[in-house]
N, C-alpha and C positions, 0 to 999 in steps of 0.2 A: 419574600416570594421564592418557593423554591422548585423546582422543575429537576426531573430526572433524566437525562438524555440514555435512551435506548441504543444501546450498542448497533453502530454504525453498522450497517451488512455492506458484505463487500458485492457487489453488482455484478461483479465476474470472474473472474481467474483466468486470462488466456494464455494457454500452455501452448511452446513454440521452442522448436530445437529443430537444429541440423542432424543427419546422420553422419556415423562413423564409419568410413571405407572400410570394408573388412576382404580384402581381398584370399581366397582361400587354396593353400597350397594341391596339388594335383592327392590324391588319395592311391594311384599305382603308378609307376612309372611307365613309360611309355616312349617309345620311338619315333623318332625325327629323322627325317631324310634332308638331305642336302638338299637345300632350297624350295623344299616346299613347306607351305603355311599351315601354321598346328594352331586349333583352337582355342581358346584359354577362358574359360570360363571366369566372371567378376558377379560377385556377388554380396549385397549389403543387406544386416540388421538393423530395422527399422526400429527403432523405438522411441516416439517422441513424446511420453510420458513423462509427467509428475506425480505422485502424489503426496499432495497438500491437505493438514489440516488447519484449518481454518479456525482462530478466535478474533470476534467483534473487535471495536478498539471501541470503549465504556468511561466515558469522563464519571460517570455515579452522579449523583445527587448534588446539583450547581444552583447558582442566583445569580440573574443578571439584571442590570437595570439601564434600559437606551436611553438615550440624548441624542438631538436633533444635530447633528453634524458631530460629531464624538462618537471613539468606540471604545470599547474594553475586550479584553483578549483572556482566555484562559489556555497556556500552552501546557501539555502531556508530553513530555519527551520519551522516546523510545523504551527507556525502564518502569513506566508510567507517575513518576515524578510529576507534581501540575505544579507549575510559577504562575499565579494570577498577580502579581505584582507588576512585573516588567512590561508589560501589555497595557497595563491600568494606567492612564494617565488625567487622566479625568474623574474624580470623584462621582461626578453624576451618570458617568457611562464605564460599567465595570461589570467583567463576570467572576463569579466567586464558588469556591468550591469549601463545604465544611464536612466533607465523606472520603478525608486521606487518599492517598495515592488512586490515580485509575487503574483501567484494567488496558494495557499498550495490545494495541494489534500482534498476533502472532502468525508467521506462516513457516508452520514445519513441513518441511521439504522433507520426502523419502523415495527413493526408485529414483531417481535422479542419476544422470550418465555420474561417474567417480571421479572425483581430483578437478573437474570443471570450472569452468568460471560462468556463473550464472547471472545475466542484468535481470535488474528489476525495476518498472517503469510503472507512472501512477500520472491517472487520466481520466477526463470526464467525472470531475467532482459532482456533487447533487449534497446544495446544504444541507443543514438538519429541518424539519419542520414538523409542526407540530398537528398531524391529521384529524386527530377528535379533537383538537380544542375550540373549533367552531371559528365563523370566523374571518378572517385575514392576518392570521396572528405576522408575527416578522422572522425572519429566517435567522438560525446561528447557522453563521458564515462557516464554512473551510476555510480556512485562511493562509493553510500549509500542512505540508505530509514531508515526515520525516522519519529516517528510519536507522539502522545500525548498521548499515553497510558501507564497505572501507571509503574513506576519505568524503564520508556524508553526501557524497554524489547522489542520494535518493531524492535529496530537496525538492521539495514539489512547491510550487507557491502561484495564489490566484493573482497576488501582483503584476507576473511575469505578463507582457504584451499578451506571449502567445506560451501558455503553462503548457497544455499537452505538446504542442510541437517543439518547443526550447526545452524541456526539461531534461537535464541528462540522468541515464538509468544509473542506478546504483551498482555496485557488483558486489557478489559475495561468491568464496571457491566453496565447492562442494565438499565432502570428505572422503575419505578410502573405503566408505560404503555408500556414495551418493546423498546424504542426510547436508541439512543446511538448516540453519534456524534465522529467523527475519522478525527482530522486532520492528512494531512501528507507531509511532505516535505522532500526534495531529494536535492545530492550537485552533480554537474557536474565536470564532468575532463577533460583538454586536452589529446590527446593520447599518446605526446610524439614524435610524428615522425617526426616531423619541415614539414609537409604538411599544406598547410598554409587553414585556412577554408574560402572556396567560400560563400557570402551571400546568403542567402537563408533560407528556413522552413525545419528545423529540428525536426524529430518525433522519440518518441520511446514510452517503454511503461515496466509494470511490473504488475507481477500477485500477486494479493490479495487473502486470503483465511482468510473465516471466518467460526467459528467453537465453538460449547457449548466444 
C-alpha cells in the first residue's frame, strides 16, 4: 500500500523583532546657554521584517501499516535523510519509504537585521490526513520537528506534557547581509489504532515562528 504525503504547508510564518535605537547626531551646531534646557530630538528605524521563502517539508512516496497499540515512525532529519528503522519496532506497525531521501523544510531568510541572532519556535502541529480518501481514514502523527539550528535547541516533540509552551526556540545568527538558511525535518507516526491507511495525499502542516 503506498500513499504519497503532500508536502506539509506551513500555516503561518509569524514574523517578530525589536527595533534598533538609532539615536541621530544634531545635523548644525548650535548654542547652549548656561543652564538652560536644549532639546534633543530621538529617533528610531522601524523595521520588523523578514523575508522568507518558503519550501514544504515532502517525505515522497511512503507505506505504512497500523497495529492496535503499536506504532512505526518514519524520521527525515534536517538534510532530508529518512531512518524508517530506528522508529520500527514492531513488524506489524511500520512506515516505509521506497522514493530515496525527502524533500527537508527550508526557510531562507533574506532582509533580516545583520550579524543577529534569530530564535526559531514551532507550534500548533495539525497531523497529516487524508481529505478525499473518504471515510474516517487514521492520522500520520507529527511526532517531532527538528531542525539545524545550533545546539538542536529547535526540538519540537508532541510527547512533551506541554510541546508549544516547554519547547525551546532554536537559534541561528544571521549574516553580514541579514540572509540565514533553516533546514527542517519532521518524523511521522502511526496512530496506533490498527485502522488500516487508504492510499491517498496526506497533508498536514506546523507553525513556525521567528523572532530577534
Amino acid at each position: 500500500m503506498l500513499m504519497r504525503s503532500q508536502r506539509a504547508k506551513t500555516a503561518f510564518i509569524l514574523l517578530a523583532a525589536t527595533c534598533s535605537l538609532i539615536v541621530r547626531p544634531a545635523m548644525a551646531q548650535i548654542a547652549i546657554d548656561n543652564g538652560v534646557p536644549v532639546t534633543i530630538p530621538v529617533e528610531a528605524d522601524m523595521d520588523n521584517n523578514f523575508a522568507v521563502d518558503v519550501t514544504d517539508i515532502d517525505f515522497g512516496i511512503i507505506g505504512a501499516t497500523n497495529a492496535v497499540g503499536e506504532t512505526g515512525e518514519l524520521i527525515m532529519a534536517p538534510n532530508g535523510n529518512l531512518d524508517e528503522a530506528s522508529g520500527n519496532t514492531d513488524p506489524v506497525a511500520r512506515i516505509v519509504s521506497s522514493s530515496g531521501p525527502g524533500t527537508p523544510g527550508i526557510l531562507d531568510i533574506e532582509g533580516a537585521l545583520t550579524n543577529t541572532l534569530v530564535y526559531i519556535r514551532y507550534s500548533n502541529v495539525q497531523n497529516l490526513t487524508c481529505s478525499a480518501c473518504g471515510g474516517s481514514p487514521p492520522e500520520l502523527i507529527i511526532s517531532q520537528i527538528t531542525d539545524n539550528a545550533a545546539d538542536q535547541a529547535g526540538l519540537w516533540s508532541v510527547d512533551d506534557a506541554d510541546p508549544d509552551g516547554d519547547a525551546i526556540p532554536g537559534q541561528i545568527t544571521t549574516s553580514g547581509t541579514g540572509t540565514a538558511l533553516i533546514n527542517i525535518g519532521a518524523t511521522l507516526r502511526t496512530d496506533g489504532s490498527g485502522t488500516p491507511y487508504p492510499s491517498g495525499t496526506y497533508a498536514g502542516s506546523v507553525n513556525v515562528t521567528l523572532e530577534y
